[in-house]
N, C-alpha and C positions, 0 to 999 in steps of 0.2 A: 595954468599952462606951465610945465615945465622948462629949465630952459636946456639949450638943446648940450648933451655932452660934450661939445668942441668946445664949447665956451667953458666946459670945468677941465684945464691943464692936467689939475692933478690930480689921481682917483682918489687920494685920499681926501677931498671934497664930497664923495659919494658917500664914506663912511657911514654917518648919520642917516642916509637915505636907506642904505642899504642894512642897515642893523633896524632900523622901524620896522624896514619892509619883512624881515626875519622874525620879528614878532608882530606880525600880525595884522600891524599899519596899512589901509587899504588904500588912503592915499599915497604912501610911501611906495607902495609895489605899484601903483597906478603910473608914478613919475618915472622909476626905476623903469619900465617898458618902454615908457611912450619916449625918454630919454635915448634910449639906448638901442631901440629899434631901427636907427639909421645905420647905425654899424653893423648890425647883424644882414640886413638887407644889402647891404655893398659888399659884407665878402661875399652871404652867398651869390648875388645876383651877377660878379664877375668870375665867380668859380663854376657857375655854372653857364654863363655866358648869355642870363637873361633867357634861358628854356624856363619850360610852362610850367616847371617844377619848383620854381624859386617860391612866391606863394607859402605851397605847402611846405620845402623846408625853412623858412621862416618861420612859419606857424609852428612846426613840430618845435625848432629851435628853442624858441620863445616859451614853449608848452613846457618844456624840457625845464629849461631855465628856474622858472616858475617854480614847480614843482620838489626842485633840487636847492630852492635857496635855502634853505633848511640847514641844508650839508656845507656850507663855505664857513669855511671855518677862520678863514683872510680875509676882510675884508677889500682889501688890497690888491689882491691875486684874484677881485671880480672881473677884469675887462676881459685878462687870459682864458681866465675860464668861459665865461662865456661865448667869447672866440673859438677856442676849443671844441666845447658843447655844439657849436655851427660846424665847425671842418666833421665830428663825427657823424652829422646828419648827412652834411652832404658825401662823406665815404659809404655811410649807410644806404645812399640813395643811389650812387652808383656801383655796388654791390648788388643792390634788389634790379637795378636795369640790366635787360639783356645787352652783349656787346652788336647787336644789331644795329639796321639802318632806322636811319628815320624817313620813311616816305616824302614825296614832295610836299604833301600839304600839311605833317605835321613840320616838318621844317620849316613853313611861310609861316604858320601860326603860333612857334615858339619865338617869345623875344629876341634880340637883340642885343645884350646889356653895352657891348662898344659903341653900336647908334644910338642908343640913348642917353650915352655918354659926351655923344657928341652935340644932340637935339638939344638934351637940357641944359649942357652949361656953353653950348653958344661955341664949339673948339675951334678953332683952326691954326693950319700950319702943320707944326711938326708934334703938337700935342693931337692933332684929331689924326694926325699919322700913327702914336704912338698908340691911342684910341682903339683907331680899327685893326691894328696888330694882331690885338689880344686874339682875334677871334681866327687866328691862325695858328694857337698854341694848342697843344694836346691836353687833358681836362686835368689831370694831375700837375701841369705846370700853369694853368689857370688858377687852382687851385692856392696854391704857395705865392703868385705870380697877387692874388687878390690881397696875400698877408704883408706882402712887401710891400705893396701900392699904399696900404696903408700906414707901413713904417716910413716910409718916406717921408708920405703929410702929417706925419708923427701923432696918428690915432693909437700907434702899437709902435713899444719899442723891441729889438732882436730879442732881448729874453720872452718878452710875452710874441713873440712871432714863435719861435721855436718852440714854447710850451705850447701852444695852438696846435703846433703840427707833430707837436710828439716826438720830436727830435732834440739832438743836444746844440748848443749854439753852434760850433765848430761845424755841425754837421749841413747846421742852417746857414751857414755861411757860400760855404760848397753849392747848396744846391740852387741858394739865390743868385749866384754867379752865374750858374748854365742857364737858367731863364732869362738873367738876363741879358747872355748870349743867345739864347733862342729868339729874345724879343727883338734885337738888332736883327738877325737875320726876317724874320715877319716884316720888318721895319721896310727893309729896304726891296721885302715884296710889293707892298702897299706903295711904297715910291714909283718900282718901275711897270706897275697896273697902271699908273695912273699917267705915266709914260708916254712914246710913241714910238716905240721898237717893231718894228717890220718883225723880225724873229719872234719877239715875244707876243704880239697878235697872233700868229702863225700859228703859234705851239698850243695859245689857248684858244685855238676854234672851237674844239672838243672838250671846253673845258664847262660844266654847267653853273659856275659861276659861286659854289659853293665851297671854301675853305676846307681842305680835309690835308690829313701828311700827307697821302701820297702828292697831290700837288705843288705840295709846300716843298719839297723835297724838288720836283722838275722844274718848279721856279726858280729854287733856288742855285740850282745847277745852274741854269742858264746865265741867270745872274753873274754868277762867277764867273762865267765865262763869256759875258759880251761887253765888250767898251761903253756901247752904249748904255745898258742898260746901269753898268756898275759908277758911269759920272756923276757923281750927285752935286750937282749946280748951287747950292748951299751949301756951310757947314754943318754939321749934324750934331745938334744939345745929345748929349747923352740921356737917355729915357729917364733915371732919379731926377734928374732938374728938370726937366718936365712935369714931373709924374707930382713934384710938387705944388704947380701951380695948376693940378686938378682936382680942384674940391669934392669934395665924396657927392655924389648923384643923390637928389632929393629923392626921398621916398615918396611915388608917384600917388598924386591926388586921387582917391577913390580908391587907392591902394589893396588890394584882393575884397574889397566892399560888395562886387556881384556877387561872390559865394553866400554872403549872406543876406542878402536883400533880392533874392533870386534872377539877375539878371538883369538889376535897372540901370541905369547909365549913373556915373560916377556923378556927376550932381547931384541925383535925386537922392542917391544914397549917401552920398557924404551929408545931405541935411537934414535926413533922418537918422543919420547914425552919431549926432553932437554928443559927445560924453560918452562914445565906445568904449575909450580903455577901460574907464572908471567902471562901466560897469562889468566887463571882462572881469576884471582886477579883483572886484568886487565880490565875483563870484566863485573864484579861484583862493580866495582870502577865506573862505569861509572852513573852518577845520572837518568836517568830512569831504569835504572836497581835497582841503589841502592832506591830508593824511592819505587817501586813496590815490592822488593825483590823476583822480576819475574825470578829468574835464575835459572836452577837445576845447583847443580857442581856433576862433577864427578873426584875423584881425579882419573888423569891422561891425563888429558888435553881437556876434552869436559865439553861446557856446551851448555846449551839452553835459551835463552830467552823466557820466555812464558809468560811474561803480561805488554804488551802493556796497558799503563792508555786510549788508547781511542777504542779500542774493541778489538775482537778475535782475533790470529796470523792465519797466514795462514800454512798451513802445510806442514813440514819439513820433511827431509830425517832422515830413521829411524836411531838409533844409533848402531842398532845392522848391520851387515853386510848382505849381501843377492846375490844372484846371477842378473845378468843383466835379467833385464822382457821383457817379451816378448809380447804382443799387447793380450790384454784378447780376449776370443772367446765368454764370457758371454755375454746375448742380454741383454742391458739396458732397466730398467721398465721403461714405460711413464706415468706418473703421468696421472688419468682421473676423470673429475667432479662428473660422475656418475657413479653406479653399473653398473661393467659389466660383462656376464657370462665368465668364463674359455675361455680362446683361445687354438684352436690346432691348432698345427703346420701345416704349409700347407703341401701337398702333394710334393709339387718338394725339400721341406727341407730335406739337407744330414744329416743323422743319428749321430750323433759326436757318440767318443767311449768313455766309461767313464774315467776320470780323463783328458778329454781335455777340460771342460768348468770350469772355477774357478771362484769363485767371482770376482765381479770387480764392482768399484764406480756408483753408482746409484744416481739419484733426487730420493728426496721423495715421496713416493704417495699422491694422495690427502687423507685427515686426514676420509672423508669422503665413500672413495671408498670399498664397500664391499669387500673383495677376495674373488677370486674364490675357488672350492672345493679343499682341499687338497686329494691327494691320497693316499689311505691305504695303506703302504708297507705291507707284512707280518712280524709278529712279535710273539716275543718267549719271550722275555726278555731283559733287561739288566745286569750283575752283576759290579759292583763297587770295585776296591782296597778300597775304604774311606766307603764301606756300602751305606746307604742309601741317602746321603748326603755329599759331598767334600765341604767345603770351603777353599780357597788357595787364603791366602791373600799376601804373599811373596817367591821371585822371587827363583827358587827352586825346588818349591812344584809341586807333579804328581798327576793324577790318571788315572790309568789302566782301561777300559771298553770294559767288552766283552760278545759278543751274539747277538741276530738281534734286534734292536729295536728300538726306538724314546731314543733321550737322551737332555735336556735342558742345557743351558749352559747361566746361569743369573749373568749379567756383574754389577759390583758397580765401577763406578766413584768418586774420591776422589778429585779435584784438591782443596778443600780449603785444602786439609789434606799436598798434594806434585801438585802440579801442573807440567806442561811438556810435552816433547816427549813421548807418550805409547809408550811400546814395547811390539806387541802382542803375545798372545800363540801362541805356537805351537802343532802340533798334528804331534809325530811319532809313528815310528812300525807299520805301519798299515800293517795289514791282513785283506785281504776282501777289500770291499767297504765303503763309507763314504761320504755323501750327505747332504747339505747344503739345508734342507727342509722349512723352515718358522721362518718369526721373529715376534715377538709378544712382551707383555707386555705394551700394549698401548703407547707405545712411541719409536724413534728412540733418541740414546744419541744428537741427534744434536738439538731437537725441544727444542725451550726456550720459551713456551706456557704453560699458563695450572698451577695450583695448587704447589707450591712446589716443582717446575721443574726449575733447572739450567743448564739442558743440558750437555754439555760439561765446563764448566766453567761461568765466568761472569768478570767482569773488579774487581769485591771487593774480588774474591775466586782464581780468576786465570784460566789458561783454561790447557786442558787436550788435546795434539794436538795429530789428528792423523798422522803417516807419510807417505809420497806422495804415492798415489794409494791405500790406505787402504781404504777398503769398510766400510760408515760406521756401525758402531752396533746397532742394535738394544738392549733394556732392557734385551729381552729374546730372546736366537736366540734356536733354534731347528735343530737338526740334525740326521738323519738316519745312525747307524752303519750295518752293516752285517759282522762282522769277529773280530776284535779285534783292541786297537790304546790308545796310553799312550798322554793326553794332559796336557802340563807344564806349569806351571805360569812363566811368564820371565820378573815378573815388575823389572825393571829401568830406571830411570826417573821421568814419574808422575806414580803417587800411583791410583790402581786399585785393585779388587777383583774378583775374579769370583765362582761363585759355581753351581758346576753341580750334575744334577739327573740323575737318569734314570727317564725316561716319559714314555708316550704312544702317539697313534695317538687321541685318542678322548682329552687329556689334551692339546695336540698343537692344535687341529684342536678350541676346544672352545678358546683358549686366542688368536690366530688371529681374532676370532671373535667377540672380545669384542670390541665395539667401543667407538664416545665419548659420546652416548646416556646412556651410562650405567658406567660412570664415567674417562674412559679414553681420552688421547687426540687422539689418534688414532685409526683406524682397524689396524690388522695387516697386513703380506705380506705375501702371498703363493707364493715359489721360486719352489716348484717341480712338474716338467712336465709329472712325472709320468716312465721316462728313463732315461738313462743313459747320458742326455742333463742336465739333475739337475746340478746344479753346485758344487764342491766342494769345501773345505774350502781353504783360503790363509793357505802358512804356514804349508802344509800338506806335509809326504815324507814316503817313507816307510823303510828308514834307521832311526840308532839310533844315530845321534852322539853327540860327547860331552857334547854341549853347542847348547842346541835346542834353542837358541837365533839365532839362525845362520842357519835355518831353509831358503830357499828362499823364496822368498812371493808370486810366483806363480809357486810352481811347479807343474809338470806332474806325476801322479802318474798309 
């Protein structure tokens, strides 16, 4: 066991560690992580204020890291950088985020990082005031506000803050000033919340309890202008002397451990996961891995290789858990040269009952082959939790759809961005029915054909692997609801997107029909039989639980 980086003053104590670890040393990168993991977890996890994305930029951080120690050419200049290496993930991470809401119940289910700040190390007074501040700053001065916190307990000094942030010192001087005037004003929110001003009850009747500017902004009016609220009955430490005597937040027991042990409770997998990094480490250290920086890590003992320098990987078992499958009943399409009309079922063919045919692995059609006619369900509508439009670019993210109607579900592949195991959506709660109608968008993710088409990956971006028995996706898949069904984004691993509509029949029925006379590499595929034979989705159940990662990948609904 390492010991932890507070205890080495001086980075040049690292040096030796961190030159091993550059050649090759698998205990050395083993210690170099499991060392230095705390730092990286405290800025991002106060920059991002303890949302459900810390996790994965952790991981990406760390992946990053890894991969690029090659390139440090300072030994010296390691804390900065790797500090760095984390503020870029997280700009990166709120870049890929839309500037939308977060619903109520992704808001309950993303952390905290101020109450956990307060939970683990016991705060009170004007340090667990200083605490829950934070979580009334805007993310950009969480951000900077995390690099500070740390020069103060003197993990970082102002050069390695201002290298972190890609500024000049002068410039970082400046902007630690106005957070730190933003944070006094926070300060003495959280004072007079906790208050008993007739006025400020009053004002926030209407308020639903959740930190955003606009509020921060009518509190803080108020503030300024009421006796009462502006008397503060103590004298008030200044936030740096505080901020001193709070030691960096442990990195929490079981620490992202369900991502890879698929859901089990942080005990079971902390004791089956004894010697995680080493083996992480282990396998990151190995030189085609380390040359391709083909690995996803997941801290807690999983990782994937996914780029082989001489082509595609073949595809691996998913990360998330899943119940034992059962032999699909789905009939595989036969790819055919020529247009051919609609086939009906023969006459001695037994009826299936709906939710006993699921998707299941298909060849591609020919790129050529018309589909036959899609069948008009009846249709009323759809309505949307996200409105018009969902985009759900991390692992998390819902959206509720209910009513009868055609609904699109258009997939974005990222592997130059995280390459890996997907982990597909899932779709719970259903009420009603739900039917797996037609794919379209003139391409299947697998075709490496055609204009500005990488498919699933490539040897220079990486590949995006499906896991064993996942059907693959088309661009645009289409699906029939009749009742209601909440679908989650459950990226970990490689980095994907999806965004869904509601549609109609006549929008699905034209973009299967686009072929490659009219720009595409394909026609599309018409899957609905017009019954209860239609297939439905992997992935699909009518319970709600937990962690819809854990969804089985052919259930019976």
């Amino acid at each position: 066991m390492s010991r932890p980086y507070r205890k080495r003053n001086v980075i040049s104590e690292w040096r030796s560690t961190i030159a091993a670890a550059q050649a090759g040393d698998r205990q050395a990168l083993d210690e170099l992580v499991e060392g230095w993991l705390p730092l990286v977890y405290n800025v991002v996890g106060r920059a991002l204020n303890g949302h459900a994305d810390v996790d994965d930029v952790v991981q990406e951080t760390m992946l990053r890291a890894v991969g690029n120690l090659g390139s440090l050419r300072d030994p010296d200049s390691f804390r900065s950088w790797l500090v760095a290496i984390a503020v870029r993930q997280i700009r990166d991470r709120a870049r890929r985020s839309q500037p939308a809401r977060l619903d109520e119940s992704a808001a309950h289910e993303a952390g905290d990082f101020a109450e956990l700040t307060v939970l683990r190390l016991q705060l009170a007074g004007q340090r667990r005031e200083v605490a829950e501040a934070v979580r009334w700053l805007d993310g950009e001065d969480r951000q900077l506000l995390s690099l500070w916190w740390l020069e103060v307990t003197g993990e970082l000094t102002r050069r390695e803050l201002a290298a972190a942030a890609g500024i000049s010192r002068q410039h970082a001087a400046v902007r630690v000033q106005r957070v730190k005037e933003r944070l006094e004003t926070a300060r003495g929110i959280v004072r007079a919340l906790d208050g008993a001003c007739p006025g400020l009850r009053e004002l926030t009747a209407r308020w639903n309890g959740r930190p955003d500017s606009v509020w921060r902004k009518r509190l803080a009016r108020h503030i300024r202008g009421c006796g009462y609220c502006g008397d503060t009955p103590e004298a008030v430490v200044p936030a740096e002397r505080l901020l001193v005597g709070i030691a960096l937040v442990p990195v929490p027991v079981g620490f992202t451990l369900s991502l890879a042990f698929g859901g089990k409770t942080a005990t079971a997998a902390t004791a089956a996961s004894v010697g995680w990094s080493a083996k992480v480490m282990a396998a990151l250290a190995q030189p085609a891995v380390a040359v391709t920086a083909g690995a996803t890590l997941v801290a807690g003992g999983a990782y994937v290789v996914t780029q082989p320098p001489d082509g595609p990987p073949t595809a691996k078992a998913p990360l998330a858990s899943s119940a034992p499958r059962e032999p699909s009943l789905a009939l595989p399409v036969t790819p055919t040269s020529t247009p051919s009309p609609p086939v009906s079922p023969a006459p001695s063919r037994k009826a299936e009952l709906y939710g006993t045919v699921v998707d299941a692995v298909e060849p591609a059609p020919d790129p050529n082959a018309v589909p036959g006619a899609l069948p008009h369900r009846p249709e009323s509508g759809i309505t949307s939790t996200w409105g018009a439009k969902a985009v759900m670019q991390h692992r998390g993210e819902a959206v509720t759809l209910s009513g009868r109607g055609y609904v699109l579900v258009r997939w974005q592949i990222s592997p130059q961005s995280r390459p890996g195991t997907l982990v597909m959506p899932a779709w719970t709660g259903l009420k009603g029915e739900l039917f797996h109608v037609a794919s379209g968008g003139g391409r299947r993710m697998d075709d490496t054909t055609g204009p500005d088409t990488t498919g699933m990956g490539s040897p220079a971006t990486g590949y995006t692997v499906l896991p064993d028995g996942t059907q693959q996706m088309w661009q645009n898949e289409y699906f029939y609801l009749d009742g209601s069904v909440t679908l989650h984004q459950n990226e970990r691993g490689a980095d994907y997107g999806v965004i869904v509509f509601p549609s109609t029949w006549e929008a699905a029925d034209k973009d299967v029909r686009t072929g490659p006379d009219q720009g595409a590499i394909r026609y599309g595929l018409v899957r609905d039989t017009g019954g209860d034979d239609t297939p439905v989705p992997q992935h699909l159940t009518r319970s709600t639980p937990a962690d819809a990662a854990t969804v089985p990948q052919e259930s019976r609904v």
